[in-house]
C-alpha positions in Angstrom: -3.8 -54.2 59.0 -0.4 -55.4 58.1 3.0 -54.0 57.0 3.3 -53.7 53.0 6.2 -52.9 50.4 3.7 -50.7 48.2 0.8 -48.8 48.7 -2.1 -50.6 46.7 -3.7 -49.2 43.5 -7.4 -49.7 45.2 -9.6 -48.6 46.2 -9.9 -45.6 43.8 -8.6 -43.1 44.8 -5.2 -45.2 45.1 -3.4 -45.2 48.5 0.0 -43.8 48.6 3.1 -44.5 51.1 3.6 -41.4 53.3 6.6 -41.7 55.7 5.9 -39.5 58.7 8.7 -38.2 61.2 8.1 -38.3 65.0 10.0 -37.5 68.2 11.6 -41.0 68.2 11.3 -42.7 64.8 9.4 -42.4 61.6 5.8 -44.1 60.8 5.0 -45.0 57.6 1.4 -44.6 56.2 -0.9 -45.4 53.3 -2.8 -42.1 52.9 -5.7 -41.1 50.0 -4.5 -37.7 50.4 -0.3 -36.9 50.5 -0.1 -33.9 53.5 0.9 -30.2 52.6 4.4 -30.0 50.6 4.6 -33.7 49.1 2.4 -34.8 45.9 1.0 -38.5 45.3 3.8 -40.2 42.5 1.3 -42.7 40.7 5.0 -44.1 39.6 6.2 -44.5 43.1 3.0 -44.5 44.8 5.0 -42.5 47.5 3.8 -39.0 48.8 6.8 -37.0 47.5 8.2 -33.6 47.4 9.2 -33.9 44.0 7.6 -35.9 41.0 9.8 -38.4 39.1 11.4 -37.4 36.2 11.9 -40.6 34.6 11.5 -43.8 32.4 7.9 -43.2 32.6 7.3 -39.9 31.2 7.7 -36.8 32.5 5.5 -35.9 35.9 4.3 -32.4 37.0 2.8 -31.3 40.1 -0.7 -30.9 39.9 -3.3 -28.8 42.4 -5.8 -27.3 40.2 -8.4 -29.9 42.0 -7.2 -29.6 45.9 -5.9 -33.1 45.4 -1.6 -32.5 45.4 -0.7 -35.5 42.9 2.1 -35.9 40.2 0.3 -36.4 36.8 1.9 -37.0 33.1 -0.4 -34.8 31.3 -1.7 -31.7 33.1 -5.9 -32.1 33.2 -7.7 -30.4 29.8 -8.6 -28.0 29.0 -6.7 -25.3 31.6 -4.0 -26.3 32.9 -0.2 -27.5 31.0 3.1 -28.6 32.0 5.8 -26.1 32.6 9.2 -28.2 32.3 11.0 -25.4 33.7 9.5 -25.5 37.2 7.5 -29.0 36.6 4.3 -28.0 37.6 0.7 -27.8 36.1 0.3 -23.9 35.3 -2.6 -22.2 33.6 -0.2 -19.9 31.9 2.7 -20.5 30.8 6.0 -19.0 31.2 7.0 -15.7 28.6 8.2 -17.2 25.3 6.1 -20.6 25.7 2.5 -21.6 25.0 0.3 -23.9 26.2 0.0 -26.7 23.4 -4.0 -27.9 23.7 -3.0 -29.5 19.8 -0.6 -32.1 21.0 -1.3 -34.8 23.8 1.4 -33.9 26.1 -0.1 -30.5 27.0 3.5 -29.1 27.5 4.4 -25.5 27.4 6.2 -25.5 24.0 8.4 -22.6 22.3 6.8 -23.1 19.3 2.8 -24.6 19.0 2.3 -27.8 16.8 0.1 -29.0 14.2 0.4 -25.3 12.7 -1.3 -23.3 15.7 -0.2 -20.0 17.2 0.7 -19.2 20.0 -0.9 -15.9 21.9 1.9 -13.6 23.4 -0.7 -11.9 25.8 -2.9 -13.1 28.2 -3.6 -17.1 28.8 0.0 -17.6 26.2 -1.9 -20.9 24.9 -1.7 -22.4 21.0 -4.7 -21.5 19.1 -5.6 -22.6 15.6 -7.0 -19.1 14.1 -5.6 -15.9 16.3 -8.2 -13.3 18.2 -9.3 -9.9 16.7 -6.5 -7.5 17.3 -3.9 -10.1 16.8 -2.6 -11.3 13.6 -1.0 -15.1 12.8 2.8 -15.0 11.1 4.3 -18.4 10.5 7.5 -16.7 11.2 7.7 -18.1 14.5 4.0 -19.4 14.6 2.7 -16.8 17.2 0.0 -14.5 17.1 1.7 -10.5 16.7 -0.6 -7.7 18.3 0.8 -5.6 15.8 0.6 -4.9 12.3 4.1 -4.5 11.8 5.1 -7.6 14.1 4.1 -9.3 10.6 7.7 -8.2 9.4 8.2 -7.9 5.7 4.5 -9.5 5.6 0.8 -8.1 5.8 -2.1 -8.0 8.5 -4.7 -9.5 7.4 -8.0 -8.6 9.6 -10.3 -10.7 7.2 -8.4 -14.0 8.1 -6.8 -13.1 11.5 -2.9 -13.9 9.7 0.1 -12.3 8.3 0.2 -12.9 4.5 2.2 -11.8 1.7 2.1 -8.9 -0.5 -0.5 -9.4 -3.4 -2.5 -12.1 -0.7 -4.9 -10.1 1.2 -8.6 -11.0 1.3 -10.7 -10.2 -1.9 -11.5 -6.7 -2.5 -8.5 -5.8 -0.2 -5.0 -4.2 -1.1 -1.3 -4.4 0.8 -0.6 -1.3 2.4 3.4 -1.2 2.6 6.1 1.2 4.4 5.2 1.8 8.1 1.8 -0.2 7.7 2.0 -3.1 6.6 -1.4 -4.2 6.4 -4.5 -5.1 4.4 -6.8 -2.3 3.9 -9.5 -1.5 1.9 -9.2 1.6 0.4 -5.5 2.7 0.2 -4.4 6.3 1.3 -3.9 9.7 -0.6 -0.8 9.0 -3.3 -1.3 5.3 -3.6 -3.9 3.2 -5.7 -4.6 -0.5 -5.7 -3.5 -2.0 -8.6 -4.3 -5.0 -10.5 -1.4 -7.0 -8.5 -2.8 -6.4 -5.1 -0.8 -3.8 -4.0 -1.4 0.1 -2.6 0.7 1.2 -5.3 2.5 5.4 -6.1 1.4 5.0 -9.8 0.1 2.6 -12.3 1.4 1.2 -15.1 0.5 -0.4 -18.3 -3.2 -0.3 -19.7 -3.5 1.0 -15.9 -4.3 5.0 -14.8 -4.7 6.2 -11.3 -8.0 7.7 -10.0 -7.7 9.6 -7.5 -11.4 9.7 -6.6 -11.4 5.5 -5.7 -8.0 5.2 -4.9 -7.7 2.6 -7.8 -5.7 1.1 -10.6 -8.5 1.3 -13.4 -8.6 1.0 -17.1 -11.1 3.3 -17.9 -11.7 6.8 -16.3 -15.4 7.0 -15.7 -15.5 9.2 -12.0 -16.1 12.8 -12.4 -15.6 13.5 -16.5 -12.1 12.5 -15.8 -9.6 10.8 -18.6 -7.0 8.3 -19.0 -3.9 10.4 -19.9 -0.6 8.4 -20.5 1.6 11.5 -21.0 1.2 12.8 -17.4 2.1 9.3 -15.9 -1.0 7.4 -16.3 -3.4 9.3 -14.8 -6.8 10.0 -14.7 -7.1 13.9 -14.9 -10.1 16.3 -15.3 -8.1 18.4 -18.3 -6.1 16.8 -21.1 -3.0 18.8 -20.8 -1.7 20.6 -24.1 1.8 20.3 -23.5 2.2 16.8 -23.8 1.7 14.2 -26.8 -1.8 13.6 -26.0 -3.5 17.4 -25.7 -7.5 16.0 -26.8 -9.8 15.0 -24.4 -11.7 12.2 -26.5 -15.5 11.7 -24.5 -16.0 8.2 -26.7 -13.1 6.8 -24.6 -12.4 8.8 -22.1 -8.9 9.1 -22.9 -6.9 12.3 -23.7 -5.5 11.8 -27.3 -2.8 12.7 -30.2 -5.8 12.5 -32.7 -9.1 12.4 -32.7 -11.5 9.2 -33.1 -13.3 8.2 -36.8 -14.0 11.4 -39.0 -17.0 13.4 -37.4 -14.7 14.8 -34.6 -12.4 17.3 -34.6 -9.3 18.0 -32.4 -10.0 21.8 -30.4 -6.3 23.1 -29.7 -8.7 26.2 -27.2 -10.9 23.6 -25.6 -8.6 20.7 -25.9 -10.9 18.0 -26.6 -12.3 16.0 -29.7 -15.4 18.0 -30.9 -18.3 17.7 -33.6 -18.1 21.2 -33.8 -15.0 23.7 -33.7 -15.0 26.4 -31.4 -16.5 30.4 -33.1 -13.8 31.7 -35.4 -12.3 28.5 -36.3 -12.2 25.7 -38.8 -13.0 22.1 -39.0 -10.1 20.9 -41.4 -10.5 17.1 -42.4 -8.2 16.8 -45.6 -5.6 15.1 -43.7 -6.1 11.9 -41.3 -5.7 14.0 -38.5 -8.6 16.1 -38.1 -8.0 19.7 -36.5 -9.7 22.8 -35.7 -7.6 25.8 -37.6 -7.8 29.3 -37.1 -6.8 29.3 -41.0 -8.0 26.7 -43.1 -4.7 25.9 -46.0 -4.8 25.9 -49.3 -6.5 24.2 -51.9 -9.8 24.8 -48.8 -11.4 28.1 -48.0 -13.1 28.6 -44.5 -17.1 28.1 -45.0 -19.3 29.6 -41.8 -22.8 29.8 -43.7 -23.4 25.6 -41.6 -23.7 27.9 -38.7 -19.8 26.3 -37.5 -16.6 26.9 -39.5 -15.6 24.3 -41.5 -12.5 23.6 -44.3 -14.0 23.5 -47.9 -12.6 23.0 -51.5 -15.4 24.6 -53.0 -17.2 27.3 -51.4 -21.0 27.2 -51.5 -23.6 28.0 -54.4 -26.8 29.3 -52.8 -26.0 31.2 -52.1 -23.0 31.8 -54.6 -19.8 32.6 -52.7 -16.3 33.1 -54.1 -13.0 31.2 -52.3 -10.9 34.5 -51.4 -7.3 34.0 -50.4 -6.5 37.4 -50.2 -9.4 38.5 -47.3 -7.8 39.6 -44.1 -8.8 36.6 -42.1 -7.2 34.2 -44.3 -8.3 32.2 -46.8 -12.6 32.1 -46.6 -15.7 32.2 -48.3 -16.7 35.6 -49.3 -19.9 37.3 -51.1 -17.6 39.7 -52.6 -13.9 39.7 -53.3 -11.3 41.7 -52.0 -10.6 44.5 -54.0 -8.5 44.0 -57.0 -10.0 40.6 -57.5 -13.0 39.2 -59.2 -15.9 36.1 -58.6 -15.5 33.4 -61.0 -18.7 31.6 -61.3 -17.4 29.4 -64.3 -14.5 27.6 -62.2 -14.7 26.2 -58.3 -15.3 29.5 -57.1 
């Protein structure tokens, strides 16, 4: 045994200098393992009651094995240094995270490498955040909230806070109080072609209010695309506005009616093949209308079995055009009193 200036680096564990007080004087010591209170400085290789904080990196106190020692990178995968107290904590303090991504294991304000860190719990740096929490690169933290994604949206498909028009496929951006990714969007809103829970849709775009959806064709429940009452899909073309006919070859209420086989119904509203009893198919104008009275030069012709519009009234059997018969101008066996049948002109 002999007197020596440093306690020697073997055998492993290394020995470390331990000065211990007595009555008269104090003994110094090479011990394995420093006594309660001091930690082994691999620096110093003293047993000391506070690490060194210098040239050589930053030491923190370290007990998570038994063995009191001063370490420069807190031991994997548990444990990281808190520069505020300079010790090896499990969690770290309120506003830091434990940073597994760097090699320093410090507790850092903000995670590294484009982790996140958890505000509850363990507070360590993840790379994708837990169910029930939700990843903003805001501050790079995981928000237990929805709305702790600010002006962004929660995302539950990828676990992150993303911007409007982002969320996961088949997924819309629920705005206001929500902000969030959902699904199906609520009564009054529709998901529209931009990703969005949208009031109303625009464009070549109507609202149905059976999906909750932006669509360009309104298939669900008879319904049609009406662009006079805001682009909506509605059960009933409505007769006040500039598109009064429900057209069932498109689905879409319109001004006129499609090709020249259907007719515009003012009592049903919709484009029909046949005109409602007691009126009139009338095609001699582009826009092809069912009339309670068909105009002149055409005479109202029921013997089809429907009313229809005619210039010349039918010859078997022979019928006269009358334009003085009380229901307007029609077809008639005999003519009104006062006139006669012509069966030399167009009758």
């Amino acid at each position: 045994m002999k007197c020596i200036p440093t306690c020697p680096d073997t055998p492993d564990p290394p020995l470390f200098g331990y000065l211990q007080p007595t009555p008269t004087t104090t003994t110094s010591f090479c011990v394995e393992v420093c006594p309660t209170g001091t930690y082994a400085d691999p620096f110093t290789h003293l047993c000391t009651t506070a690490c060194t904080w210098g040239s050589n990196g930053n030491y923190f106190f370290d007990t998570s094995t038994g063995y009191r020692k001063c370490v420069l990178v807190c031991p994997s995968p548990n444990y990281f240094g808190d520069t505020s107290t300079k010790t090896c904590v499990q969690t770290c303090p309120s506003g830091t995270y434990g940073d597994n991504n760097s090699a320093d294991r410090y507790c850092r304000g903000t995670c590294t490498g484009g982790w996140f860190g958890l505000t509850t719990g363990t507070r360590i740096c993840l790379l994708d955040c837990p169910y029930g929490t939700w990843a903003t690169t805001v501050n790079y933290t995981c928000v237990t909230t929805s709305t702790g994604c600010g002006t962004q949206y929660a995302d539950n498909n990828t676990r992150s806070c993303v911007n409007g028009g982002s969320c996961s496929l088949g997924q819309f951006a629920l705005g206001t109080t929500h902000m969030k990714c959902v699904t199906y969007c609520p009564t009054g809103t529709y998901g529209d072609v931009n990703g969005m829970c949208a009031t109303s849709c625009t464009g070549l775009y109507f609202s149905d209010e059976d999906i909750h959806l932006c669509v360009t064709n309104c298939f669900t429940n008879a319904t049609y695309a009406d662009v006079g009452s805001g682009n909506k899909c509605v059960t009933t073309c409505n007769f006040s506005d500039l598109y009064p006919f429900a057209d069932n070859t498109t689905m879409k209420c319109v001004d006129q009616c499609p090709g020249t086989v259907y007719f515009a119904d003012s009592q049903l509203h919709q484009c029909v093949l046949n005109c409602t009893l007691g009126t009139y198919a009338y095609s001699e104008t582009s826009n092809h209308t069912c009339v309670t009275h068909c105009p002149s030069p055409t005479y109202g012709d029921n013997t089809t079995g429907t009313g229809i519009c005619v210039t010349k009234c039918p010859e078997q059997p022979v019928m006269f055009g009358d334009a003085n018969d009380a229901r307007g101008r029609v077809c008639v066996y005999i003519c009104t009193s006062g006139s006669f049948g012509d069966e030399t002109g167009n009758r």
